[in-house]
Biopython code that builds the backbone (N, CA, C, O; Angstrom):
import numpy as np
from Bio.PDB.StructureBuilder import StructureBuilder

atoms = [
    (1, "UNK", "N", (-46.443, -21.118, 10.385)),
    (1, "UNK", "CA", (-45.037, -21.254, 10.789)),
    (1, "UNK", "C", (-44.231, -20.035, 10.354)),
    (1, "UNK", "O", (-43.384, -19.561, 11.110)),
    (2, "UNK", "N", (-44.506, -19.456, 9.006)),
    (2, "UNK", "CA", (-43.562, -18.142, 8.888)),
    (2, "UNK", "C", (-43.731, -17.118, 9.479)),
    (2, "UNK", "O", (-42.847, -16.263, 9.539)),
    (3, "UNK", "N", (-45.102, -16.961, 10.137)),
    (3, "UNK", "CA", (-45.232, -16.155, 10.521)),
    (3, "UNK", "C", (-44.275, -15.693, 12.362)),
    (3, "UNK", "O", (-43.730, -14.789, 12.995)),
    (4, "UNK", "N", (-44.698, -17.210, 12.397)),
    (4, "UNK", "CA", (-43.912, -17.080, 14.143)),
    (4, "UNK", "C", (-42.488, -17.083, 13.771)),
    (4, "UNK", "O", (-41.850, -16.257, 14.423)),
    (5, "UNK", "N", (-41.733, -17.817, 12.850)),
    (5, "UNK", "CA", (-40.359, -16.889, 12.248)),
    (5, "UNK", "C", (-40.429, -16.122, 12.656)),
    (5, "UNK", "O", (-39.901, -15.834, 13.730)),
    (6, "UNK", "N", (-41.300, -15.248, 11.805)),
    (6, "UNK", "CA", (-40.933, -13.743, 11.433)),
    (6, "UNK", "C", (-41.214, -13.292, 12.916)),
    (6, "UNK", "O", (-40.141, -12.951, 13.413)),
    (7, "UNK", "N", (-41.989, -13.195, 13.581)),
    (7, "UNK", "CA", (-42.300, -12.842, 14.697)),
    (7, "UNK", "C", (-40.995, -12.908, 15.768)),
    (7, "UNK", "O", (-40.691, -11.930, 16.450)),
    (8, "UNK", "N", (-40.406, -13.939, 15.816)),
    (8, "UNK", "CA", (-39.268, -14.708, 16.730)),
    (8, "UNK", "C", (-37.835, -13.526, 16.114)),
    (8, "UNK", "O", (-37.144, -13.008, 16.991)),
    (9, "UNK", "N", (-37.503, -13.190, 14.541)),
    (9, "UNK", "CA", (-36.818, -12.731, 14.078)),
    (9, "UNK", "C", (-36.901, -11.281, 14.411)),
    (9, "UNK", "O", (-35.838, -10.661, 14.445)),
    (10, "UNK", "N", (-37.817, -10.764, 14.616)),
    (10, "UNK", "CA", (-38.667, -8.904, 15.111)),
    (10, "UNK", "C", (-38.183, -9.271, 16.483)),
    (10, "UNK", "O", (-37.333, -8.572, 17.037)),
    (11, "UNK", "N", (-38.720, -10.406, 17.090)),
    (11, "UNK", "CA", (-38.440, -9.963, 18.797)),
    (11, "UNK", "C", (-37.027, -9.849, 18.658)),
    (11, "UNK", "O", (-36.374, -8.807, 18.702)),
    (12, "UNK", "N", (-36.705, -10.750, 18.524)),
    (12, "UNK", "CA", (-34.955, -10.933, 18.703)),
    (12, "UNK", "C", (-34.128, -9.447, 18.059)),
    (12, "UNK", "O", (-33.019, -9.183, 18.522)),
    (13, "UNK", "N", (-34.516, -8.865, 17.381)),
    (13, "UNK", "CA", (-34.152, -7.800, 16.785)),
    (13, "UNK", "C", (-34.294, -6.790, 17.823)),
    (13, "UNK", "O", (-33.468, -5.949, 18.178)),
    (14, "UNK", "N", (-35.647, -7.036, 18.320)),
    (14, "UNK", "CA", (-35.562, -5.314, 18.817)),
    (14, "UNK", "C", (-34.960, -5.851, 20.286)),
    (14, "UNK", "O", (-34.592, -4.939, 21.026)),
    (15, "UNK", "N", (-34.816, -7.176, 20.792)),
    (15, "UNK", "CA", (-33.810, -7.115, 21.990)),
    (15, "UNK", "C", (-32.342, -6.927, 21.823)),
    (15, "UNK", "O", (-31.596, -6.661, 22.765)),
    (16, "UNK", "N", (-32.002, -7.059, 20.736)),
    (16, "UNK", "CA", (-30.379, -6.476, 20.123)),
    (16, "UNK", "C", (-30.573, -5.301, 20.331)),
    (16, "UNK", "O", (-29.801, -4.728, 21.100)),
    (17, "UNK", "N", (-31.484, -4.688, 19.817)),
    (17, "UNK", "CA", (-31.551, -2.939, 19.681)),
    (17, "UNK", "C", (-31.414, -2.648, 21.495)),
    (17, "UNK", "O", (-30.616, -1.952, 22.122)),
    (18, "UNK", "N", (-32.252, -3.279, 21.831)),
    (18, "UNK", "CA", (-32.591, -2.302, 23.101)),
    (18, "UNK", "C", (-31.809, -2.606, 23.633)),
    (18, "UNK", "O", (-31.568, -1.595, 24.293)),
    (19, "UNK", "N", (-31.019, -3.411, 23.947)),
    (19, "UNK", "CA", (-29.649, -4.246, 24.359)),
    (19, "UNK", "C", (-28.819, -3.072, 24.168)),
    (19, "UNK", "O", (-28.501, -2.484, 25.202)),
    (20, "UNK", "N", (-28.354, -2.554, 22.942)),
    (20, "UNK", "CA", (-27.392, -1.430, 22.069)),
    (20, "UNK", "C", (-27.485, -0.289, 22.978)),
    (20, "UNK", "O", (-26.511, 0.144, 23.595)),
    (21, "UNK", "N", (-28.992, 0.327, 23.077)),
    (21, "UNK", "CA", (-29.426, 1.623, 23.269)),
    (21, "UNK", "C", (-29.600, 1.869, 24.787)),
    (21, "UNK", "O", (-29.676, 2.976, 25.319)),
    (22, "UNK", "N", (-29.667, 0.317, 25.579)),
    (22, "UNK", "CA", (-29.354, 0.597, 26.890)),
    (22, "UNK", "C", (-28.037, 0.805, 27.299)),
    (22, "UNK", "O", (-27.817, 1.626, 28.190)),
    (23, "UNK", "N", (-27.056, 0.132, 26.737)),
    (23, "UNK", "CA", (-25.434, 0.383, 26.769)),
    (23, "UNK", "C", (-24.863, 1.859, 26.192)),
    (23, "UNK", "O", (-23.875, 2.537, 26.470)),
    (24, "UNK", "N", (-25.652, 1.970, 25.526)),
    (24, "UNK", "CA", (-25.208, 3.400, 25.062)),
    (24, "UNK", "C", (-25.552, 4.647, 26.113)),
    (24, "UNK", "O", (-24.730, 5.484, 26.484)),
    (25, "UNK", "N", (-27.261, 4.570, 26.597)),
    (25, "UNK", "CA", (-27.046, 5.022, 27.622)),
    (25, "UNK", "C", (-26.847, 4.900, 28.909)),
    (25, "UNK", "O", (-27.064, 5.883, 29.619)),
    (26, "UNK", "N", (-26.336, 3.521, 29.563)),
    (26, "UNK", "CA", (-25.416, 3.531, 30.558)),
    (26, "UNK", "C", (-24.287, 4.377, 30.458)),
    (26, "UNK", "O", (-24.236, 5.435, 31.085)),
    (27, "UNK", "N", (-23.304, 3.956, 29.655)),
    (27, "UNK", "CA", (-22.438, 4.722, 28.642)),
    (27, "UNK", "C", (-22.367, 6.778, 29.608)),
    (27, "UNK", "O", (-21.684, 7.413, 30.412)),
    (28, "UNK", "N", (-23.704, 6.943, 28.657)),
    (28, "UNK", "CA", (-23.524, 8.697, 28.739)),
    (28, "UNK", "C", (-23.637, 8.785, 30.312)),
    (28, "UNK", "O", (-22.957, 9.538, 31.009)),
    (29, "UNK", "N", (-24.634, 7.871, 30.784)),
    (29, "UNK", "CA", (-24.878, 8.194, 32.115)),
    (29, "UNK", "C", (-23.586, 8.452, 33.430)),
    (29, "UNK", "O", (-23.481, 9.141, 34.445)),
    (30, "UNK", "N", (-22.693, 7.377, 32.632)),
    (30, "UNK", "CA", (-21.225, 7.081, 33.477)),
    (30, "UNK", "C", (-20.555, 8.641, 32.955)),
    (30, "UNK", "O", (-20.102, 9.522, 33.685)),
    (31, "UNK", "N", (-20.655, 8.640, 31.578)),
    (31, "UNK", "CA", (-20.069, 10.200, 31.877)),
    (31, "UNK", "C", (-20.546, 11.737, 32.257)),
    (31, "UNK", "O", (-19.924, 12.791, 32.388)),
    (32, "UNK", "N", (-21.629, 11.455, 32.347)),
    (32, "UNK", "CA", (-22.542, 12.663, 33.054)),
    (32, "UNK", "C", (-21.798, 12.871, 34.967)),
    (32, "UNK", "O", (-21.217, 13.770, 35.575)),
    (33, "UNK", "N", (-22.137, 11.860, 35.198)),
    (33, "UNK", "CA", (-21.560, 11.373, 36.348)),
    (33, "UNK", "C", (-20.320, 11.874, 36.509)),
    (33, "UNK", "O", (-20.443, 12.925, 37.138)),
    (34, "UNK", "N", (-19.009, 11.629, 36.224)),
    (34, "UNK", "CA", (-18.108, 11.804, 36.172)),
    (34, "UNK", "C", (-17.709, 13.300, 35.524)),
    (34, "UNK", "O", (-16.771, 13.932, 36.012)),
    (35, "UNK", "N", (-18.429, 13.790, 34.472)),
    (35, "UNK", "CA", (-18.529, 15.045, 34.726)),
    (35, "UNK", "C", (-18.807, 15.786, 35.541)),
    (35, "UNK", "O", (-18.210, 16.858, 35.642)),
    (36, "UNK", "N", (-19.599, 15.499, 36.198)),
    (36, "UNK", "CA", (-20.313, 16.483, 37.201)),
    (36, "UNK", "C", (-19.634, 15.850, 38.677)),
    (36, "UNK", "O", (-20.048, 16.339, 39.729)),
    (37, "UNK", "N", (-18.904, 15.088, 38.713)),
    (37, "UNK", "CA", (-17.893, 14.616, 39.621)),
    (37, "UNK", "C", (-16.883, 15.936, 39.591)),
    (37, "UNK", "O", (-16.698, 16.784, 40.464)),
    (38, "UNK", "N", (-16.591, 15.868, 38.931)),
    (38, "UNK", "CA", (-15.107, 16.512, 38.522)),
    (38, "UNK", "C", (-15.507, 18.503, 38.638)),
    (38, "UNK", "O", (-14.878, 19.305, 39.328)),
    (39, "UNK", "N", (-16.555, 18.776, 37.845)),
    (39, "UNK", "CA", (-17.102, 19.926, 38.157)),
    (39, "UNK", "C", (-17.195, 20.032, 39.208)),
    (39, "UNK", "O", (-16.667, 21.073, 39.600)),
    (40, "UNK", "N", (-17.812, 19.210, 40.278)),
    (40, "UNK", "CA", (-17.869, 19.415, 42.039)),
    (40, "UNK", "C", (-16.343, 19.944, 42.523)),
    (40, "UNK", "O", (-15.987, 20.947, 43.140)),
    (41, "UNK", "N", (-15.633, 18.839, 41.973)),
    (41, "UNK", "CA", (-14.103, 19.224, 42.831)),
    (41, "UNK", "C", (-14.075, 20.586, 42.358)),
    (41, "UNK", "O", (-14.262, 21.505, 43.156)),
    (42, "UNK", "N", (-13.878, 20.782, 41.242)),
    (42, "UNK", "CA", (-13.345, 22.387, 40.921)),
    (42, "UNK", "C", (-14.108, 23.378, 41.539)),
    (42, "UNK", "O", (-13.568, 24.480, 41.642)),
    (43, "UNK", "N", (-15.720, 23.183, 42.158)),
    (43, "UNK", "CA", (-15.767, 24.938, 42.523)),
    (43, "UNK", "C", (-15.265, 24.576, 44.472)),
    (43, "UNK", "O", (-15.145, 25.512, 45.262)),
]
sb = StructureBuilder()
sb.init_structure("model")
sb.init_model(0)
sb.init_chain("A")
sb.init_seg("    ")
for serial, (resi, resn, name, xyz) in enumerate(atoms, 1):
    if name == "N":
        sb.init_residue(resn, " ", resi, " ")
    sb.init_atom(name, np.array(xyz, "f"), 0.0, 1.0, " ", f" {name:<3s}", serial, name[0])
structure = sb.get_structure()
């Protein structure tokens, strides 16, 4: 039984993480985007 705890407590962890680290890079992606939006208009 502790073990599947512990097991259940690791999964759940690293789906927070990856949860985090996909938002983060959605995140840059929206401003890459929008950078290079904006660079277009100007030349």
């Amino acid at each position: 039984m502790k073990a599947l705890d512990v097991l259940i407590k690791v999964s759940s962890l690293v789906l927070i993480i990856s949860k985090i680290i996909h938002i983060r890079l959605e995140k840059r992606v929206s401003n890459l985007e929008k950078t290079q939006k904006r660079s277009v208009k100007f030349k």
